[in-house]
C-alpha positions in Angstrom: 68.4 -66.7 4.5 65.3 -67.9 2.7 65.7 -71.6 0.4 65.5 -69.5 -2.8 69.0 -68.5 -1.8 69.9 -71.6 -0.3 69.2 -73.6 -3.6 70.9 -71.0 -5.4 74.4 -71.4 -3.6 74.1 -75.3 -3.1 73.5 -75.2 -7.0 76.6 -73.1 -7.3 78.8 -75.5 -5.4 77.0 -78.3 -7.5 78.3 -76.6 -10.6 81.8 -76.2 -9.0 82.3 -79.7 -8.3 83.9 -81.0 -11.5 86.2 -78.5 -11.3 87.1 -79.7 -7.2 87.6 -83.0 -9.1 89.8 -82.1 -11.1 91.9 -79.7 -9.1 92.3 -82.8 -6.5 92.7 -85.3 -8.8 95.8 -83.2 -10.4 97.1 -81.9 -6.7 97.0 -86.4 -5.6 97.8 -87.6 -8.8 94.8 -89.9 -8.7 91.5 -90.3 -9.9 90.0 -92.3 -6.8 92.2 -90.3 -4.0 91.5 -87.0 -5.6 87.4 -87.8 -5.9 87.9 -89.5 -2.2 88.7 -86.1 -1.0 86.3 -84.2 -3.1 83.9 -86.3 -1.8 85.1 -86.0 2.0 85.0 -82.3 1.4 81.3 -82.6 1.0 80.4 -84.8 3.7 82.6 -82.3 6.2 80.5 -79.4 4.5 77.6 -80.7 5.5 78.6 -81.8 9.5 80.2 -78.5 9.9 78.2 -75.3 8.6 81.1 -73.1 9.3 82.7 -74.9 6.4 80.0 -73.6 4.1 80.2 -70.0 4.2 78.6 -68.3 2.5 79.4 -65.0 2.4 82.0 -66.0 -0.1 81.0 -67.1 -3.6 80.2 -71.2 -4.3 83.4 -71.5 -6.0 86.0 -70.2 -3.3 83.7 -71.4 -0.5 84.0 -75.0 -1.8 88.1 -75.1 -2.9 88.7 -73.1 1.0 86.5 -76.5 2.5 88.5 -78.9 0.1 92.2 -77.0 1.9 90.8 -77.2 5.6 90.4 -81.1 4.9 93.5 -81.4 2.7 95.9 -79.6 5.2 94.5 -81.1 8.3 94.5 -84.7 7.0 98.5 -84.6 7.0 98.1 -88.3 5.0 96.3 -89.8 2.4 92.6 -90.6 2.6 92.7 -94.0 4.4 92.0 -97.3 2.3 92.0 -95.4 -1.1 94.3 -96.7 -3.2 95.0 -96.7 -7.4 97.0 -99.1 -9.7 98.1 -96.1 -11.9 98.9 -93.7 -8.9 98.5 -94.0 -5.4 98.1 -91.3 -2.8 101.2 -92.2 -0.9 103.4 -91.8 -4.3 102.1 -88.6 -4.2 103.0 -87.5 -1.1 106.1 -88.7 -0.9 106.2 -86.4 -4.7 105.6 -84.0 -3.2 107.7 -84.1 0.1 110.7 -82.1 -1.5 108.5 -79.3 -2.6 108.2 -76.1 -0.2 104.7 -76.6 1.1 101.9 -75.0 -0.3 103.7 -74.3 -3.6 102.0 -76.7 -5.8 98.6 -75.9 -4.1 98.5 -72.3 -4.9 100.4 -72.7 -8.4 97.8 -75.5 -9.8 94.7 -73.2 -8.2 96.2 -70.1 -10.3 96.9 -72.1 -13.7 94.8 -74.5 -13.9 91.8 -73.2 -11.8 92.6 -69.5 -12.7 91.8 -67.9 -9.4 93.4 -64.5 -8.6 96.4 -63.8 -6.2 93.0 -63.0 -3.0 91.3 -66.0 -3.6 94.0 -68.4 -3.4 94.7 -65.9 -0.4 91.2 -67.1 0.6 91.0 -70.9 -0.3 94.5 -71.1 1.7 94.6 -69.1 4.4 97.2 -66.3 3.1 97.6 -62.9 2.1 97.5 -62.1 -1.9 101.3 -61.2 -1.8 102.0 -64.4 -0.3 99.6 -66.4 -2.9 101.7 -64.8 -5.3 105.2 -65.5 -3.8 103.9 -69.2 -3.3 103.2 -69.8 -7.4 106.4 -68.1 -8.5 108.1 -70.7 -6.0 106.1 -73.5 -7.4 106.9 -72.3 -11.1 110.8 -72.0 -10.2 111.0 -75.8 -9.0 108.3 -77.6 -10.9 110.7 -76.0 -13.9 113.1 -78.6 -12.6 111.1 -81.4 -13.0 112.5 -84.2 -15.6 112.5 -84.6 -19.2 111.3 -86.8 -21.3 109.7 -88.4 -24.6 106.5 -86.9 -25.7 103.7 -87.9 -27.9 100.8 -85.4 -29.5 97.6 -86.9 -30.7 95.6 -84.1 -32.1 94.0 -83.9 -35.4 94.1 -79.7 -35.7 97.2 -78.6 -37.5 97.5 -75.3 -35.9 97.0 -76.8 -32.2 99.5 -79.6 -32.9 102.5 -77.2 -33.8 101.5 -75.1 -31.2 101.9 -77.8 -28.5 104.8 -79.3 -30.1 106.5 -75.8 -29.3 105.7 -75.4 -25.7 106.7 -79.3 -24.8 109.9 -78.7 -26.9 110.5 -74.9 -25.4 110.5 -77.0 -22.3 113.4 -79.5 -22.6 111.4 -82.6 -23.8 111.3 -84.2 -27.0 108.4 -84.8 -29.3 108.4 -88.1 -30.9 106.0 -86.9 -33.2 102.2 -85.8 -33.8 99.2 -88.4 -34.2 95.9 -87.1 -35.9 93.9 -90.5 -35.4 93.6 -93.3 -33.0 95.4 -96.1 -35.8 98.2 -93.2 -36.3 98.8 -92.6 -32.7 99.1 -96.7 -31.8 101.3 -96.9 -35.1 104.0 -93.9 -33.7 103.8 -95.0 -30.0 104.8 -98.5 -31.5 107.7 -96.5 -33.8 109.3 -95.1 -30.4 107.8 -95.6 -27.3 107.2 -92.3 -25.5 107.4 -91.1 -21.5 104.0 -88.9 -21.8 100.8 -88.6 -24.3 99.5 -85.3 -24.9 96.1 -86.5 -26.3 93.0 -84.7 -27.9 89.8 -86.4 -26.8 88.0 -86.1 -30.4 90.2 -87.3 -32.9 89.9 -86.4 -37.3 88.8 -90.2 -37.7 85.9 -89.3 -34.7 87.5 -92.0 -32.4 88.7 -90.9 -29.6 92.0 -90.1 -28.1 91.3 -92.0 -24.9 90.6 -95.2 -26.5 94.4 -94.5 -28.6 95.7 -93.8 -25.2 94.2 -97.0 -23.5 95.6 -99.1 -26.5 98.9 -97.6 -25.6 98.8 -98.4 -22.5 98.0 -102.2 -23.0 101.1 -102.5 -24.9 103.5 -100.3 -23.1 102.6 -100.4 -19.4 101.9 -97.3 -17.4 102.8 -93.6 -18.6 101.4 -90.7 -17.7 98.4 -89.0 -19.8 97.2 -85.6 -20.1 93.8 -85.0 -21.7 92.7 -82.1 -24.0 88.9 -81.1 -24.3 86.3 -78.6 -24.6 83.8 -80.1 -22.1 86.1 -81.4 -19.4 82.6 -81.6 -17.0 81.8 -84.4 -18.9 84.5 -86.3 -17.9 85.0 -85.3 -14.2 81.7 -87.2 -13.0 83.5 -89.7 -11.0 81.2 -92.6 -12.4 84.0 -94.2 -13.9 87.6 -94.4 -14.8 88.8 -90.8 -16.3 91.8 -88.9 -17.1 94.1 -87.7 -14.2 95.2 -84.7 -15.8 92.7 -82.8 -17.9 93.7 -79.3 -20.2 90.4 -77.2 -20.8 90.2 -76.1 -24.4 90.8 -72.8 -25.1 94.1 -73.7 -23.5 97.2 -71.2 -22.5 100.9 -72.4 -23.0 101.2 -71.9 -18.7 98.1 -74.8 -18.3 100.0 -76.9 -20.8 103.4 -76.4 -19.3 102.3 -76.9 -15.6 100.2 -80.4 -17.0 103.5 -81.9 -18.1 105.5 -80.8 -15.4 102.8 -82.2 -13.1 102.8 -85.4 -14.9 106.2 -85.4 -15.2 106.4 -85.3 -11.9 104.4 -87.9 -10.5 106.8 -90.4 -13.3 109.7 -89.3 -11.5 110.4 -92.5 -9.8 110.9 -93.8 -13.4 113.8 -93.1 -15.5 112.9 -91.0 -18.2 115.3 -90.7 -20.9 115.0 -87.5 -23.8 
């Protein structure tokens, strides 16, 4: 293999790395433990070149690494830990859940890889990647219900994410279109989960109304919405957990709240 083509796929798992973030970041519940195992992915990539193969493409290559560290760790990566979420919260979350479930249903949804390459990544057949998701769907459905908030500024989106929160048991508190409006209604009637937009009518931003939020409230789960979610997976600083790619479907926003949903569920939520 000449270095032309060994730029050209360490470039490719380069520009697949936000993505890892964000995938492990939703799968701990954590920004530091997810990026801790992203980044231990890397490191066990470069000791062991069988990890890197690369007769697959950049993208499976890298999330198939990411599994052999994730399955064979059986525990949280040691001495990481998060006031928000910690990786032990999340695997006792996850205990109840048939194994693998959540893996293959977040890689499909989320990370839209087909029924072979979550075959791939995991270690399974297609017909069992598929099995695995519709198992995942049947009991995240189950998670708890709660109060939800919407900050977005665009009409349309709002009503549209108002009916897939509501179709799924929870109830909207109401819709925020700027960073004053959304401190104002979380203040009205505190809510379980934020739904927020990143670039608000007003041009502030929805993380700012969310961090405001959070000062006065405590802790709640937050799920981001944004066109350019790269520039928010760097792992410089502190970032959203769970992050919704814009153009969105109603499946990505359902398995967000579920997933956040779920890592609250030590908390009583009340709808």
């Amino acid at each position: 293999m000449n270095s032309a083509q060994t730029e050209s796929f360490a470039d490719g798992i380069a520009r697949e790395l936000p993505y890892l973030r964000r995938y492990a970041r939703a799968l701990t519940g954590s920004q530091k433990t997810g990026d801790a195992y992203a980044a231990a992915t890397l490191e066990a990539m470069l000791e062991d070149p069988e990890l890197g193969d690369r007769s697959r493409s950049p993208r499976v290559t890298l999330f198939a690494a990411f599994h052999a560290i994730w399955t064979s760790s059986g525990a949280p990566v040691e001495g990481v830990d998060d006031s928000n979420f910690t990786a032990t919260q999340a695997q006792k979350h996850m205990a109840p859940l048939t194994p693998g479930t959540r893996e293959a249903l977040l890689l499909y949804t989320i990370e839209q890889f087909s029924y072979s390459q979550i075959g791939e990544i995991t270690g399974n057949s297609a017909e069992e990647a598929e099995q695995m998701v519709i198992t995942a769907q049947e009991e995240m459905a189950k998670s708890i219900t709660g109060k939800v908030m919407i900050i977005e500024d665009e009409a349309i989106i709002a009503m549209d994410l108002e009916s897939v929160v509501s179709d799924m048991g929870h109830l909207v508190t109401g819709v925020a279109r700027t960073h004053k409006g959304a401190v104002s209604l979380a203040q009205q009637e505190k809510p379980d989960l934020v739904l927020a937009d990143i670039q608000l009518a007003d041009n502030s931003s929805g993380i700012d109304a969310v961090n405001d939020i959070l000062a006065e409230f405590g802790e709640m789960p937050a799920i981001f919405i944004t066109a350019f979610p790269e520039r928010l997976l760097t792992g410089a600083k502190p970032e959203p957990v769970f992050l919704i790619t814009k153009p969105y479907t109603e499946e990505q926003v359902r398995l967000a709240v579920s997933q956040a949903m779920f890592f609250s569920s030590t908390v009583t939520l009340v709808a």
